[in-house]
N, C-alpha and C positions, 0 to 999 in steps of 0.2 A: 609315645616315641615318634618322631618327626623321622620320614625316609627321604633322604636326599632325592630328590626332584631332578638332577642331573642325570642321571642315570634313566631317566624314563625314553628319552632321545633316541639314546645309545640301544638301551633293550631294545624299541621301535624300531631301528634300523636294522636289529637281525633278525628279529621275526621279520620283517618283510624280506630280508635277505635270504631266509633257508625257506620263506612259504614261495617266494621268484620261483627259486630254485626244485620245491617241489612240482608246482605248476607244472615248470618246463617241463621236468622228467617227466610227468605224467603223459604231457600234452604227445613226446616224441613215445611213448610206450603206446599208445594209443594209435596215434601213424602208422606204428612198423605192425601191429596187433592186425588193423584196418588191411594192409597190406594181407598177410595171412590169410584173413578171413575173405576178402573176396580177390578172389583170382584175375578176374581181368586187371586191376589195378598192377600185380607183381608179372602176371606172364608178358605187359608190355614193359616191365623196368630195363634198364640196362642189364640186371643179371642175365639176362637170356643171352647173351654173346657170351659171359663167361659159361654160363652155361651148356652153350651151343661146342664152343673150341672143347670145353672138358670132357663130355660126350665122345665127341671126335675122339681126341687122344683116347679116351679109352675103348673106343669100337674098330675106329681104323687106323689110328697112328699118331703121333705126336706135330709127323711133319707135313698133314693134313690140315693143321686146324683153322689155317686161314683160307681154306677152301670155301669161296662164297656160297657155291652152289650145296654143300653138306652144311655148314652153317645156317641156309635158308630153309630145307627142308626139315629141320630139330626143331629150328624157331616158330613155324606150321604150325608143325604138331605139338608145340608147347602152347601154341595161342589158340589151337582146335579148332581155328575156321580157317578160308585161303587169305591170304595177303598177297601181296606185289613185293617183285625183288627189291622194288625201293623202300621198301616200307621194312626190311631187313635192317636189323643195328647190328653191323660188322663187328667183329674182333677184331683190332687194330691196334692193340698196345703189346709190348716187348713181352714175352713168356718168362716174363721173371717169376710168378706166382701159379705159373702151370701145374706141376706137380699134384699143387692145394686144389685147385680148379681141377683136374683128374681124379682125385679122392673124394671130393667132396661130391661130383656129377655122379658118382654110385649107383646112389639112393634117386629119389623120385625128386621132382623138380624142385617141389616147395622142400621136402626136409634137404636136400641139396643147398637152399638157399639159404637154411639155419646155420650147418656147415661153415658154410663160406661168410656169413656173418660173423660167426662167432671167430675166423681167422681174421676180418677185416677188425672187428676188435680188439681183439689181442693184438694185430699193429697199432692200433691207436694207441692202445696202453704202454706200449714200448715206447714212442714218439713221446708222450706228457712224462717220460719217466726222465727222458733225454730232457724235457722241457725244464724239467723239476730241478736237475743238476745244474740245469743253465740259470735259473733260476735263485739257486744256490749260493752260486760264485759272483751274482751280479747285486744283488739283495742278501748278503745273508741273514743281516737281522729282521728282517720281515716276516712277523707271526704268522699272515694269514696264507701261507704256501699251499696249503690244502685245498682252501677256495677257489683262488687261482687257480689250480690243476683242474677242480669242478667243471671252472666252468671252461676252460678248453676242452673238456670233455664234452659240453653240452652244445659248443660252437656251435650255433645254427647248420650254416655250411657242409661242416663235417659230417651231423648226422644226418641229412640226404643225401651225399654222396655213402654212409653207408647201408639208407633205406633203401637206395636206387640199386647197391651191389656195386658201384663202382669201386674200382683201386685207389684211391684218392689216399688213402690213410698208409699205403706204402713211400709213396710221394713226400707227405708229409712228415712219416718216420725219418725220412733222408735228408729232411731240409732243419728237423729238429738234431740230428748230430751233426748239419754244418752248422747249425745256429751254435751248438754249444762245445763244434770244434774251434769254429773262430772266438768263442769265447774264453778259450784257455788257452789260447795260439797254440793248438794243434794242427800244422795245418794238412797232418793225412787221417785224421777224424776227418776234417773239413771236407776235405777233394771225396772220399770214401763216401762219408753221406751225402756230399751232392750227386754223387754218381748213381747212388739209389731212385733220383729224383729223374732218372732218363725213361722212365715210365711216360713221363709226358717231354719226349725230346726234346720239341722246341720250348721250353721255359727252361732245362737243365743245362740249353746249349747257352741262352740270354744269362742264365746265370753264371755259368763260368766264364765264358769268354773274359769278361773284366779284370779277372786273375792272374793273367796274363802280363800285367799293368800294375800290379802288387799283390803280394804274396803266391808266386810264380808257383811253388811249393803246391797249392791247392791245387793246382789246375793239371796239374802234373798227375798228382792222386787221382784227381776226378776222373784224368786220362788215362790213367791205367787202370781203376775202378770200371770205367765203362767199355773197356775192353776185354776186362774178365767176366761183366755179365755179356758181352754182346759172342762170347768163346762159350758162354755156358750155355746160353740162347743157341745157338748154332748148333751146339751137342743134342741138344733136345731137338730142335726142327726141323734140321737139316740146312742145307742149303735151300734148298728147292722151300723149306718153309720160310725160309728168311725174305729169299726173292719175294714171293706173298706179300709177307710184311709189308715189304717196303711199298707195294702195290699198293695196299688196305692205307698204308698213310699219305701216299699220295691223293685217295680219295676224300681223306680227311683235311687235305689242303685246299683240296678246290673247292669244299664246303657242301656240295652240292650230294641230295640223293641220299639213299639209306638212312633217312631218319636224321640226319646232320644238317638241322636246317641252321642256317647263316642267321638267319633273323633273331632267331631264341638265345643266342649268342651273348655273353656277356663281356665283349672286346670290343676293339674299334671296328672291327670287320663289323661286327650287331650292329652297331652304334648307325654305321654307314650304312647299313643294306633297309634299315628301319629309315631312316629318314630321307634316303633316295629311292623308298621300294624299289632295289636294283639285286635280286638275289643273283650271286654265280657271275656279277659283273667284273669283267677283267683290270678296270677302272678299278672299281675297290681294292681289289686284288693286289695290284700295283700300288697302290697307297698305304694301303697296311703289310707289306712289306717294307714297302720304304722307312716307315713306321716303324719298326720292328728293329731293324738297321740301325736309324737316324738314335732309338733310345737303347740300343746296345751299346753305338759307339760313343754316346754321350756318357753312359756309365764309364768305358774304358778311360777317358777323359779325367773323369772326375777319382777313378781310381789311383789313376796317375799321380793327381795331387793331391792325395790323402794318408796320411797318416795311418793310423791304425782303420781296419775296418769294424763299425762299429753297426750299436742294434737299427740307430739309424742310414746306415746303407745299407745293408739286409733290407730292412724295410721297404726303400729305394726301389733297392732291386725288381723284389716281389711285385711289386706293385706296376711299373714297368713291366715286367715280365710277363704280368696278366693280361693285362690292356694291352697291347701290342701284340701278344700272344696270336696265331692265327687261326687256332682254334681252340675256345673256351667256350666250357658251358658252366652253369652257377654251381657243379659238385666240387670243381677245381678253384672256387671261391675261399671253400676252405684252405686259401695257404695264406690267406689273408692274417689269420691267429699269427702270423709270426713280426709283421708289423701292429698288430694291436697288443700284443706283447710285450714288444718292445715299448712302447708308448707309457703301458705302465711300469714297468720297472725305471722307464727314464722318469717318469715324475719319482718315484719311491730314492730314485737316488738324489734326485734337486730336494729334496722334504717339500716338495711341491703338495704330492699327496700321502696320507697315511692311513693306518686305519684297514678300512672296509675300501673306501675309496676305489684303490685298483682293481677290484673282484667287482663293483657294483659298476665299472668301465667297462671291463668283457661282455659282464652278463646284459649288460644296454644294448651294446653293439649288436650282439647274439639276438637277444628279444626284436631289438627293431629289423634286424635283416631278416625274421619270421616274419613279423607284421608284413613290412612291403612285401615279402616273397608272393604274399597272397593279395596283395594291389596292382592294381594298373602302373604304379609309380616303381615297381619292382626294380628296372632297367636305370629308373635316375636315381632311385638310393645308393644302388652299385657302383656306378659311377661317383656321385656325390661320394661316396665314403671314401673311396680310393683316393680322390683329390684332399681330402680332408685329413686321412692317415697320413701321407708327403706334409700336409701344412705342420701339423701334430708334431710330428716327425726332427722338422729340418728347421721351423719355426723360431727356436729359440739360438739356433747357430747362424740363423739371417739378423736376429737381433745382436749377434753381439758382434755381428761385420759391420751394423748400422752405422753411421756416423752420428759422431754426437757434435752438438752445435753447444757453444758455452756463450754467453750475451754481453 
């Protein structure tokens, strides 16, 4: 009996596809394990700010917690020898997940940090579930939906921003219900999940703003969304912790100190301070602001004259919103899944691509921003891809503005 010889391809490309995919999990199982097992690696992670505020709130108050000087002495005694107040990673982002960060700081640091994994999980899984619907309505005949979801789960990016203990996957729960509120023209899904996304202020501020220019509706929600967590924030901190806040982000703006080096930076602020070694220069400063501005208001522009808002201006957005950003480090990379996202479903809707195809586009992307992560070339992958997602992206709606010549 003769077997169809066609079919060996096919088989070939899923055993490579679920042995990829075991690989990776193993590779990140082993990371976060490594992490556990020896402590100097986890007591300098970012958890130690969540850490440090969780503590707080529950020894001396809620609206403590952005107290540098109580912050500095938890983070000490978590790392067991002296450090320097610069050498302190502040608490500085919105108390939206304080509560978790107070229950979870109970216990002792490392099972603390199990705790607070397993909540930053369970946002993740909320976010691919929002992915999945969005997903849904844009593809629905597409079998391999499951893969797809994998491998957003496995997004390089995302899982050190959750090895690290950062918020990132709060972030991206918010940007995955605007993604898949503007995909049903809902637009207070939309404004509601970007408002989520004020976690990291300045990219939630780059993102709405354009709203304003079409689908007014969003921006509205967002605005009332971010004024009901910034009343719920206020309940919890008080004023006097708010005031803090705003302090703690202001230090985040000048870049400088607390472990917030400019240099390791994956924006244009990095970008500038690496090839002028000019850390804390008020020059860059001024430029990447300007920056920042100059591709805000090119979005509002271009929202202006657009039609529907589609996976390719999301993608836009994001992308802009990162690089201009004026303060990124590579955990907030991960928002990036939502323009390589879109990339495949826009091929799955041209029959551009089928198949495996779009799952074996994530899971590349993912593998190779691990490779670089651990090169010297790490900084121009990052870059490189961002320019390359906009090409991806916008690529085939410059082709059909092209002019055609007839002879």
């Amino acid at each position: 009996m003769q077997r169809d010889s066609s079919k060996f391809p096919k088989n070939i490309s899923r055993y490579l596809l679920f042995l990829g995919i075991a690989l990776q999990a193993g590779l990140y199982i082993a990371l976060w394990l490594s992490y556990i097992t020896y402590p100097n690696a986890l007591n300098r992670a970012d958890f130690a700010s969540f850490y440090a505020s969780g503590r707080i709130a529950n020894t001396v108050g809620f609206s403590r917690i952005y107290d540098l000087d109580l912050q500095y002495s938890i983070q000490q005694a978590v790392l067991g020898r002296p450090m320097s107040m610069n050498d302190m990673l502040p608490f500085n982002h919105p108390p939206l997940l304080l509560p978790i960060q107070a229950l979870s700081a109970r216990a002792n640091y490392t099972v603390s940090y199990l705790y607070w994994e397993l909540a930053l999980v369970s946002l993740l899984g909320l976010g691919i579930y929002y992915s999945y619907r969005f997903i849904k309505i844009s593809a629905p005949a597409y079998q391999a939906i499951p893969l797809l979801l994998v491998m957003e789960f496995l997004f390089y990016p995302i899982f050190i921003s959750i090895l690290k203990g950062q918020d990132t996957t709060l972030m991206l729960l918010g940007a995955m219900i605007w993604m898949y509120g503007l995909g049903i023209n809902n637009d207070r899904a939309a404004g509601l999940g970007l408002a989520l996304t004020v976690v990291r202020p300045q990219i939630a501020i780059f993102l709405a703003i354009p709203f304003l220019f079409n689908r007014r509706r969003v921006f509205w929600w967002f605005l009332a969304g971010s004024f009901s967590l910034a009343a719920y924030s206020i309940l919890m901190v008080n004023f006097q912790g708010a005031a803090q806040l705003l302090q703690a982000i202001l230090i985040s703006v000048e870049g400088g100190g607390y472990g917030m080096s400019e240099a390791t930076m994956f924006n244009l602020t990095g970008l500038l301070v690496r090839v002028l070694s000019a850390p804390g220069s008020d020059a860059i400063h001024a430029v990447s602001w300007a920056a920042y501005l100059a591709a805000m208001i090119g979005l509002c522009l271009l929202w202006a004259k657009s039609g529907p808002i589609e996976s390719k201006h999301i993608g836009l957005a994001v992308v802009l919103g990162l690089f201009t950003s004026p303060h990124l480090h590579y955990h907030d990379l991960g928002l990036l899944i939502l323009p390589v996202l879109g990339i495949a479903i826009a091929t799955l809707q041209s029959n551009a691509w089928q198949g495996m195809q779009p799952v074996w586009f994530i899971g590349g992307v993912s593998i190779l921003m691990a490779v670089f992560d651990n090169l010297n070339a790490r900084y121009l992958f990052a870059y490189l891809l961002m320019a390359l997602l906009i090409v991806f992206l916008w690529l085939p709606q410059l082709l059909k503005r092209a002019p055609t010549t007839h002879p």
